[in-house]
C-alpha positions as CSV (number, residue, x, y, z in Angstrom):
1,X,-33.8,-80.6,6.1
2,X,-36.3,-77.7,5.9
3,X,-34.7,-76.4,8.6
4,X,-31.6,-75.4,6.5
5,X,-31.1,-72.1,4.6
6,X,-28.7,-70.9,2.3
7,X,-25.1,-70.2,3.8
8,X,-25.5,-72.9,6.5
9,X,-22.5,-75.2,7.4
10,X,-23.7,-78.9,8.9
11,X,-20.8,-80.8,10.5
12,X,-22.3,-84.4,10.2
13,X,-19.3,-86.2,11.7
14,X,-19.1,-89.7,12.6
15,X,-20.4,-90.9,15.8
16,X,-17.3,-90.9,18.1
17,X,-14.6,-89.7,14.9
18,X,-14.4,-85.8,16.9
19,X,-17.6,-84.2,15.7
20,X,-17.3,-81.6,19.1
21,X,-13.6,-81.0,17.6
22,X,-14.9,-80.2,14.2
23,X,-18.1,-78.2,15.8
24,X,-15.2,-76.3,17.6
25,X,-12.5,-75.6,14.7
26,X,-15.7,-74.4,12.4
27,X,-17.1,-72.4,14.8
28,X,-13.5,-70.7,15.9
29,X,-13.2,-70.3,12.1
30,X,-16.0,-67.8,12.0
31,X,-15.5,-65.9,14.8
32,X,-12.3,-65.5,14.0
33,X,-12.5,-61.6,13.9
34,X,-15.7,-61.4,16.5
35,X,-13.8,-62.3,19.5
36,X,-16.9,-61.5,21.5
37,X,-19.1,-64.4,20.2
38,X,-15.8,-67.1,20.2
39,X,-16.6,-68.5,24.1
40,X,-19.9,-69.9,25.3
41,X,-21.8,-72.1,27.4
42,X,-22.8,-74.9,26.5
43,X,-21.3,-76.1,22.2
44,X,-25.2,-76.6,21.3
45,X,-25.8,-73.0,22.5
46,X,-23.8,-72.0,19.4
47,X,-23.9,-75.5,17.5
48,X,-27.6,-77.1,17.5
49,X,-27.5,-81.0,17.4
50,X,-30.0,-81.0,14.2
51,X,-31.9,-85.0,14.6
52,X,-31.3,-84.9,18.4
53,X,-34.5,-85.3,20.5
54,X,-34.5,-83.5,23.2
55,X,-36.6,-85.9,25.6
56,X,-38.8,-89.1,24.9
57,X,-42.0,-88.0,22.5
58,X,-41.0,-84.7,22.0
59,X,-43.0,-82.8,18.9
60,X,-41.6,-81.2,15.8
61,X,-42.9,-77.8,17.8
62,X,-40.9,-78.7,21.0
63,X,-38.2,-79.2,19.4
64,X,-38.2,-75.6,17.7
65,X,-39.0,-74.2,20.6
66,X,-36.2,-75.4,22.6
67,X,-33.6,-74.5,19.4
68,X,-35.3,-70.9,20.5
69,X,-34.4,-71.2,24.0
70,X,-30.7,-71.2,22.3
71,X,-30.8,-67.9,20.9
72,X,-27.1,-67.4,19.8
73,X,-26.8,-70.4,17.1
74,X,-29.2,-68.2,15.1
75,X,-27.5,-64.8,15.4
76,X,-27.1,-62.7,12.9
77,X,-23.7,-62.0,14.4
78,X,-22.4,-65.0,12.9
79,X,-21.6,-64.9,9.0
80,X,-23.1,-68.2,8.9
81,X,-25.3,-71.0,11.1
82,X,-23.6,-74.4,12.0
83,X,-25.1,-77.7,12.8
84,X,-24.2,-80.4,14.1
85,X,-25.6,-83.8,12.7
86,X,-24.6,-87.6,12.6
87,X,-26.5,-88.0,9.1
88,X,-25.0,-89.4,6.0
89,X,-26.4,-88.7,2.4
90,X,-29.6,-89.7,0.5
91,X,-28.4,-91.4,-2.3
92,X,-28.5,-90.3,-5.8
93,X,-30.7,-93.1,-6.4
94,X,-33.6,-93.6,-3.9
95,X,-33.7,-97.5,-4.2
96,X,-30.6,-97.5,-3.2
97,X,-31.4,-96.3,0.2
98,X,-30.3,-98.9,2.9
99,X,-30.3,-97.0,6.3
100,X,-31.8,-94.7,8.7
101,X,-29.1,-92.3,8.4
102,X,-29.2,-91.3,4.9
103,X,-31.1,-88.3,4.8
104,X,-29.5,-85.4,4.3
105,X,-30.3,-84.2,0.5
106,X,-26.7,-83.0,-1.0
107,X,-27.8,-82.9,-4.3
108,X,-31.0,-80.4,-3.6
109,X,-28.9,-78.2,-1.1
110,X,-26.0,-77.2,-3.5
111,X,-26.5,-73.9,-0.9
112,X,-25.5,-76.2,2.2
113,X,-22.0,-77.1,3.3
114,X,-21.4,-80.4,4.3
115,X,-18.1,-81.4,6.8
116,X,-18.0,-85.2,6.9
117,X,-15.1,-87.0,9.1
118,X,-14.9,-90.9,9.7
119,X,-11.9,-92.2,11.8
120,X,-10.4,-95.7,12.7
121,X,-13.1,-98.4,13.9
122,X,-10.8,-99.7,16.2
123,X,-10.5,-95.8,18.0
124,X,-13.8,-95.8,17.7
125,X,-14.7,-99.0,19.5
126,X,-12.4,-98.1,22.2
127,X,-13.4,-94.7,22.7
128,X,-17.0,-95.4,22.3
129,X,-16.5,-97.4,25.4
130,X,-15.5,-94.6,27.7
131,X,-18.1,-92.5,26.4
132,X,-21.0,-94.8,26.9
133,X,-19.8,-95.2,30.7
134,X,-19.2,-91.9,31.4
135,X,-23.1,-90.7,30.5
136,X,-25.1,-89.5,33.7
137,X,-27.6,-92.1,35.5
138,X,-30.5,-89.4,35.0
139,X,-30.0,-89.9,31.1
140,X,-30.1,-93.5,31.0
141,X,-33.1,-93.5,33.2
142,X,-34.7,-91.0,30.8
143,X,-33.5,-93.1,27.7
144,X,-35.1,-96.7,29.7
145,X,-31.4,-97.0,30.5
146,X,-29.6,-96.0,27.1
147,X,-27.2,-96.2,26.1
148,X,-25.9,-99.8,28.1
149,X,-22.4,-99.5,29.9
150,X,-19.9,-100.8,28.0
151,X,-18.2,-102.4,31.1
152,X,-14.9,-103.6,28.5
153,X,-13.6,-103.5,25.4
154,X,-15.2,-107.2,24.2
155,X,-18.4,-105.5,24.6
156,X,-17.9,-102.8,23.1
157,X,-16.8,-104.4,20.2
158,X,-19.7,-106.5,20.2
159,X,-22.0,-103.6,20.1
160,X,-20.3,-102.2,17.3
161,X,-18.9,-104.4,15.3
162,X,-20.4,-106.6,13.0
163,X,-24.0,-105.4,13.4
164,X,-22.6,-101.5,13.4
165,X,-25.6,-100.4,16.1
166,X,-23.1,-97.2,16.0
167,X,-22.5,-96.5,12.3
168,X,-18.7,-97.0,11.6
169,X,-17.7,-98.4,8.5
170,X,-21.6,-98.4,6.9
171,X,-21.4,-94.3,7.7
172,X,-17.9,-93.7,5.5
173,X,-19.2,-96.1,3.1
174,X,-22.5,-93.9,2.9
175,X,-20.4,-90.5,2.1
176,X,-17.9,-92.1,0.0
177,X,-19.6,-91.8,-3.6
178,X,-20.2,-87.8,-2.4
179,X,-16.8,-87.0,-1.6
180,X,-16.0,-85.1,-4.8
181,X,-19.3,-83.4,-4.3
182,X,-18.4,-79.5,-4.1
183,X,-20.4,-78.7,-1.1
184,X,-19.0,-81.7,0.6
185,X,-15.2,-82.2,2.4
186,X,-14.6,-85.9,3.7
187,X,-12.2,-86.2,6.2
188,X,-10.3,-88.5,7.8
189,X,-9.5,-87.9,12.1
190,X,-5.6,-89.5,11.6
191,X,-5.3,-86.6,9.0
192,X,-6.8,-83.6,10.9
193,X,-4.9,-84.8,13.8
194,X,-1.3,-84.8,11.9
195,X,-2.1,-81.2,9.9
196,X,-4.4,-79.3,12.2
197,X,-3.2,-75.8,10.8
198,X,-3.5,-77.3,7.2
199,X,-7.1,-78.5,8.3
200,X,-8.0,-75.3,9.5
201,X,-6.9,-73.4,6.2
202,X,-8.5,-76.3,4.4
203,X,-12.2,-75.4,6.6
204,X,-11.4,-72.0,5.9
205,X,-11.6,-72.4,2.3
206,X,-14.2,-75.1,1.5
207,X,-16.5,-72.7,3.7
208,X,-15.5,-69.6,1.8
209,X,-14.0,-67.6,4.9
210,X,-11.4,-65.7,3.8
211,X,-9.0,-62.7,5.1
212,X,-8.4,-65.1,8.3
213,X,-4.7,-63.6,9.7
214,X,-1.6,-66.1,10.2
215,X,-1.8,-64.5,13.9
216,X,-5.6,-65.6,13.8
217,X,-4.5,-69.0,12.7
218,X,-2.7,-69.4,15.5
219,X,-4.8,-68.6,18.1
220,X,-7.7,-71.1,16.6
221,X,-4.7,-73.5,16.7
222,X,-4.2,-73.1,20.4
223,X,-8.6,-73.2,20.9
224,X,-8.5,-76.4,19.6
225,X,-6.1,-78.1,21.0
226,X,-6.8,-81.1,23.1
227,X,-5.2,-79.2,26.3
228,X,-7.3,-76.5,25.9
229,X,-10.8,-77.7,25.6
230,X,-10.3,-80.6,28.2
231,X,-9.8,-77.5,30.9
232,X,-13.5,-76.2,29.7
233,X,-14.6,-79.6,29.2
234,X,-18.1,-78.2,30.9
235,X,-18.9,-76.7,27.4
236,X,-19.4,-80.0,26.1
237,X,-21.7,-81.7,28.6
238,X,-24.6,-81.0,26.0
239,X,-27.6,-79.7,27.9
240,X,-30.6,-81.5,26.8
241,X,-34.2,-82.0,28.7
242,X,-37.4,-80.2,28.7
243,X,-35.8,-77.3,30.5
244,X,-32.3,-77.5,29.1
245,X,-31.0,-78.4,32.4
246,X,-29.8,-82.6,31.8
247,X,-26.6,-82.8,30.7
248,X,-26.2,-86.1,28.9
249,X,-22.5,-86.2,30.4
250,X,-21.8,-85.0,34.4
251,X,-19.4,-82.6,34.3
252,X,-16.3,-84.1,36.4
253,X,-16.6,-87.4,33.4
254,X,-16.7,-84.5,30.5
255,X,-16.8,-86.0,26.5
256,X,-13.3,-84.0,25.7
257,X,-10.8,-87.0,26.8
258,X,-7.6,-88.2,25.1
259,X,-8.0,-87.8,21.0
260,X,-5.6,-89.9,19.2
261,X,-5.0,-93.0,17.3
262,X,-3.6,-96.0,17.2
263,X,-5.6,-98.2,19.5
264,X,-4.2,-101.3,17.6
265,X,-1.5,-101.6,19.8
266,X,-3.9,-102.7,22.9
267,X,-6.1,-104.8,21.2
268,X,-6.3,-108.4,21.0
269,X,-5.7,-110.2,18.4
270,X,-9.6,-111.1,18.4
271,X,-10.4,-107.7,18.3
272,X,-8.2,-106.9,15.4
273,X,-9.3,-110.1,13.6
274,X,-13.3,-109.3,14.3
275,X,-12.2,-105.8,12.9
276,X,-10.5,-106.9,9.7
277,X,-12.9,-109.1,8.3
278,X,-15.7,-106.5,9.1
279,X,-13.8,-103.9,6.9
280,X,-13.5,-106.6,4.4
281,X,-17.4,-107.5,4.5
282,X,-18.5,-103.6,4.4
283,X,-16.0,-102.7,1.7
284,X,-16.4,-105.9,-0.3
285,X,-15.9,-104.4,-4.1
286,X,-14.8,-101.0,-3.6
287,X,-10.8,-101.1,-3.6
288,X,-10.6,-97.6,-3.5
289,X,-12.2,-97.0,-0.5
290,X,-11.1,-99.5,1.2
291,X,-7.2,-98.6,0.3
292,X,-8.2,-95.2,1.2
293,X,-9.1,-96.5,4.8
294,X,-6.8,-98.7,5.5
295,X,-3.6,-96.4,4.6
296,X,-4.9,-94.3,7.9
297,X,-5.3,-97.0,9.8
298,X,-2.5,-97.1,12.9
């Protein structure tokens, strides 16, 4: 995390939970008085994916100078920089440590805001599917053909759940103990999705914005709306490559799709089973979490 700096926001959503809705309510939120800088081209233009390799072998110096290609996510026009990241957090004791994600240092970057969200592992399965399908051929061939197509719901299930090669369950249990943290706000996607205005003022004030209109509000409201960013759905085909020029998704199959929950309801009763006793193994002796989980689940 040298990369960070006091004043920095990083939206370390779940994989799949609405990390380019978050990326998009944080960044309205601070340009909610510099209309100028609100639109732009691609979200990582404003929004740097922080862990994200660019291409195959790329070096630490690559990958700063394609950030630098990106000029506006560094402007000094913005009050403050956002990042996007995947990440969960190191844990307060190092032996503890049981996974590749958990390296972002909450404890030594009390100067660091930290936006977590996790969402229903069934929504996540489902919609994980769609997304894997939907990634251009020249990615995959880039990747040596990752990620795999998803060709149904069984398989995607089986990719996720039990061994979790997309963290689910294992990345809400890794923020868990840090959600009382005060430079960390754990979300849920049911929640943000049934108060979005109450989310927004909730952003607002974790991040420290404040003089942010009712008519303001409003407009953000409208920005982030599903509707609205499915019609520029070309802002989120995340340019990548050693030129900028790959976009991990083609435009006409676009990442912004349908939001929502409740997948339950077109599952099979295998899948909902498989599911259960998942949540049961991961959770296994933390009541709290797991009742906290479960009350969102639809």
């Amino acid at each position: 995390d040298s990369w960070l700096k006091k004043g920095d926001v990083v939206v370390s959503v779940g994989a799949k939970c609405g990390t380019n809705w978050m990326m998009t309510m944080v960044h309205e939120l601070r340009t909610w008085n510099i209309p100028e800088e609100k639109d732009f081209e691609d979200i990582f233009d404003v929004v740097p994916w922080a862990e994200f390799s660019q291409y195959p072998g790329i070096t630490k110096e690559e990958r700063v100078n394609l950030w630098n290609k990106r000029e506006r996510w560094n402007s000094s026009k913005f009050p403050f920089r956002v990042f996007k990241s995947h990440m969960t957090p190191i844990p307060a004791l190092k032996s503890d440590r049981k996974s590749r994600l958990q390296c972002l240092d909450i404890e030594g970057r009390s100067d660091v805001k930290f936006i977590a969200m996790t969402r229903d592992g069934r929504d996540v399965a489902k919609s994980l599917q769609k997304f894997f399908l939907a990634h251009s051929q020249e990615f995959r061939n880039l990747w040596g053909g990752f990620p795999p197509p998803l060709n149904s719901l069984d398989e995607a299930f089986d990719f996720v759940i039990p061994n979790e090669n997309i963290a689910v369950l294992e990345y809400v249990k890794e923020w868990w103990p840090f959600r009382h943290h005060p430079n960390v706000l754990l979300l849920h996607y049911a929640d943000v999705l049934d108060d979005v205005p109450g989310t927004l003022r909730k952003l607002a004030n974790f991040i420290g914005l404040q003089g942010i209109t009712e008519e303001a509000y409003r407009e953000i409201e409208q920005r982030v709306s599903i509707e609205f960013m499915k019609k520029r759905s070309e802002r989120y085909r995340c340019l990548c490559g050693r030129n900028l020029d790959l976009a991990i998704l083609p435009a006409k199959n676009g990442v912004i799709r349908q939001g929502g929950v409740g997948s339950s309801s077109q599952l099979s009763e295998k899948h909902l089973q498989m599911f259960n006793e998942h949540m049961d193994r991961m959770f296994d002796g933390d009541e709290e979490l797991k009742a906290w989980y479960k009350q969102r689940m639809k």
